[in-house]
C-alpha angles and dihedrals in degrees: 000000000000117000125236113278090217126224116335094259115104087174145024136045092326093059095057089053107266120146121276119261110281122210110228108238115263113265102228115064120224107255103234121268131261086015128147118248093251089053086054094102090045092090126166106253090016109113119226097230084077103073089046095058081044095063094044083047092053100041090053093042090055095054100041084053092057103051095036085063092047096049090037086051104043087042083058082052092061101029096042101031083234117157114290113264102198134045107240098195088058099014094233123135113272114256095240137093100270094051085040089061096042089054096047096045088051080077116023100072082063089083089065095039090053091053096039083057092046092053100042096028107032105034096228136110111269088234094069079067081073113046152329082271094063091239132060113274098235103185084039084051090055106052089048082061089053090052097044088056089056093046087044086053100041083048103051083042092057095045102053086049089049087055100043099055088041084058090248124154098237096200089187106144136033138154120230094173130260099282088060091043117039103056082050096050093051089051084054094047094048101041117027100066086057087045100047096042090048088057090050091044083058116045096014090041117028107021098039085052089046087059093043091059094065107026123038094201099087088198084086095048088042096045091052105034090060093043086058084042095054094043094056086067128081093213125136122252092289100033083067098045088058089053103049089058090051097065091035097058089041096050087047088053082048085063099041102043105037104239148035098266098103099041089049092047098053094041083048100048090043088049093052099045092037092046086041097052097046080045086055097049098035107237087121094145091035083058096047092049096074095189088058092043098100104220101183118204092247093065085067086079080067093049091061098046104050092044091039096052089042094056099049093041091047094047086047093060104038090059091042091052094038095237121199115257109174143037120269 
């Protein structure tokens, strides 16, 4: 009987007996399979205290980066001799370009904070941040916009209805001309969507996930999530309520769609047409000092009906169009 040959290797170090090369094992870890996307950070081999320092990570992160783009942008005010960014009588961003952008830009570099964290901290990839898929769902994403347009519509409509009938003086449009409200306009194009969609990345992603990791019920994730969501807002009682749910019914659609399409369309789509609107009238800084910003109880009717078309609309489609749920 012929012996064994041995490894493949006539010279080097396996011929004098060393081990065989070993590949190094890879550095993300496979999420687990047939998971919601809440349950995506709790991985086999990856140890739950991860996700804690995450968060810590996240929250500072989010703080440092805020203050880091006020003082970078009122140093360019006295260096550069650039508009003033922030009023320093009430200490609000200015309601120009230049404080719109400041304001913006606090919160936009937070996307990448959030999947950086995902990808050192966490050990997955940073598209699992964004569904069960592993990726954004563009054309999902899409529809969700078109929808969000319709709900946006059906909602204002329903407010200024509310307040009519309340005796409320709606103020809801206004034209300050085209110089006031196109550059404006073209700081609202290029940055809400990153801003929005950094917010969402935060409370609806990662700390929803974070949650997910310890607990297998989403209602907590969603519960507190919201609640940091909403505190991180000036508004009055029912400004607050508004936002709260907001972020509840967002998170929810997280769950039951698999992914944070749906919740980014529809924040997008209300920051463009909220920032656009106080452009175009131009309240720009009234709109920017949120405990300024009168939300008065009646609006709230807008607030249902906008969620409450969104989330049917969105649920009917995600069934029509067999949208992926959970993780393979």
């Amino acid at each position: 009987m012929q012996e064994n040959p041995g490894p493949p290797f006539p010279y080097g170090p396996q011929a004098a007996g060393y081990p065989y090369p070993q590949q190094a094992p890879p550095w993300f870890v496979a999420v687990p399979r047939g998971a919601r996307f809440d349950q995506l950070a709790a991985i086999p081999g990856v140890r739950p205290w991860r996700a804690i320092v995450g968060t810590l990570i996240v929250g500072a992160g989010f703080l440092a980066i805020g203050v880091v783009v006020v003082i970078g942008f009122m140093l360019g005010t006295e260096l550069f001799a650039l508009p003033e960014a922030v009023n320093p009588e009430t200490g609000v961003p200015r309601g120009t370009p230049y404080g719109l952008a400041m304001t913006l830009l606090s919160i936009a570099p937070v996307l990448l904070l959030v999947q950086g964290t995902a990808a050192l901290v966490q050990r997955r990839r940073p598209g699992t941040l964004s569904s069960v898929v592993g990726r954004l769902r563009w054309s999902w994403m899409a529809r969700c916009a078109a929808l969000g347009v319709l709900a946006l519509a059906l909602g204002q409509g329903a407010q200024y209805l509310a307040l009519s009938i309340s005796g409320v003086d709606t103020g809801m449009f206004g034209w300050a001309g085209w110089p006031v409200f196109l550059p404006l306009l073209i700081v609202i194009v290029l940055l809400v969507p990153f801003q929005a969609a950094a917010e969402e990345y935060v409370f609806r992603g990662w700390f929803m996930q974070a949650v997910g990791a310890h607990v297998r019920n989403p209602v907590w994730g969603i519960l507190i999530g919201s609640a940091l969501f909403a505190s991180l807002h000036g508004y009055s009682w029912a400004g607050l309520v508004d936002v709260f749910a907001f972020g509840a019914v967002m998170a929810w659609l997280a769950v039951r769609t698999g992914g944070l399409e749906a919740p980014i369309a529809l924040h997008v789509v209300n920051n463009v047409v909220a920032f656009g609107i106080s452009a175009a009238a131009g309240d720009m800084e009234d709109a920017l000092d949120q405990a300024k910003t009168p939300v008065p109880w009646q609006s709230l009717a807008g607030t249902v009906v906008q969620l409450g078309v969104y989330a049917f609309g969105v649920m009917y489609l995600a069934k029509k169009q067999s949208i992926r749920t959970i993780s393979e």
